[in-house]
N, C-alpha and C positions, 0 to 999 in steps of 0.2 A: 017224541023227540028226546033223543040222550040228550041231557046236563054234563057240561063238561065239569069234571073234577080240579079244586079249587087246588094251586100252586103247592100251598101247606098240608091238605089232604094227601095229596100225592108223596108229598114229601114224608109225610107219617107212615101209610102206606110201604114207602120204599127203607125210613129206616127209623119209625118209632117218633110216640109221641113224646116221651122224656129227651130225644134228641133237639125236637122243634122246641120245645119247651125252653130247653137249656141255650138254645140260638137267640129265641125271644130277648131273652134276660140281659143275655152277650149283648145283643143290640140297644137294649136302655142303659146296659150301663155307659155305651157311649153316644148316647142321644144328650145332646148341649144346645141344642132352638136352634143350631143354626143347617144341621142336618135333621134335626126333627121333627119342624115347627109346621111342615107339609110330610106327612108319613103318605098319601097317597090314597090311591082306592085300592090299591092288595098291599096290606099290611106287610105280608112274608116276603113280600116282594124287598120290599124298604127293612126287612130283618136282612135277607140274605143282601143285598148290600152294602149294610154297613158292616157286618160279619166279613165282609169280601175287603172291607175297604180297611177294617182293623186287623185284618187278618186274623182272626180269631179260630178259623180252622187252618189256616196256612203253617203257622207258625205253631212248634209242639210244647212249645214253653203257654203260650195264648192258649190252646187248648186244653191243657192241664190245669192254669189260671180257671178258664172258664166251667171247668167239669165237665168237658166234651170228650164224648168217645175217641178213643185213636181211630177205630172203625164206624165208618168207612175211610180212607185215604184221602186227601185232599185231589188224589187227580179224578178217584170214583167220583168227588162230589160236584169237580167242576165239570165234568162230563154231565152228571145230572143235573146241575143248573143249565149247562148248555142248552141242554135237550125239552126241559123241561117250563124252567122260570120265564123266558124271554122276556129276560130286563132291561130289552129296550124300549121295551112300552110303560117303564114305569112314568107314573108322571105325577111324583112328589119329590123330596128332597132326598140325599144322598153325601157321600161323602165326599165334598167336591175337590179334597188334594188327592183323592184317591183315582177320580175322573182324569184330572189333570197329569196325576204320576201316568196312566194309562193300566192302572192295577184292575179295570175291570173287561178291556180287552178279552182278556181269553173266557172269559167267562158270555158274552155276548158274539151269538154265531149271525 
């Protein structure tokens, strides 16, 4: 029986593990208990949302802040969350003005 490959494998895979790494980190530094206090059963799941929800690859000023590659493009990536994260089965906490603004719409097919 194949093993499906885990959210963040994939993601390394597709663009390196100093990328995932540096998403990680983006994601505690804005983790405050009230979006972190349930991270979930996939971790990378709960990275790439609050990355989404702080926009930390959206924005190139955040990206530079955080030492994130310019590549790939913020549409490559949401394409590849699209495709790939299906965050709407996460089921821990998130960035809930982020939910609210509707910032994670395009990112959920």
């Amino acid at each position: 029986m194949k093993q499906n490959k885990t959210i963040r494998t994939k993601f390394v895979e597709d663009f390196g593990e100093e990328f995932a790494l540096k998403l990680e980190v983006a994601a505690e530094q804005h983790s405050n208990g009230i979006n972190s206090k349930d991270k979930g059963s996939d971790l990378f799941k709960w990275v790439l949302l609050i990355c989404i929800g702080y926009q930390c690859f959206e924005v190139e000023e955040y990206r530079i802040f955080h030492e994130l590659p310019q590549k790939p493009s913020f549409t490559t990536l949401k394409r590849w969350i699209r495709k790939n994260a299906n965050l709407k089965t996460h089921n821990g906490d998130y960035d809930y003005l982020a939910l609210i603004s509707g910032a994670y719409t395009p990112f959920i097919k």
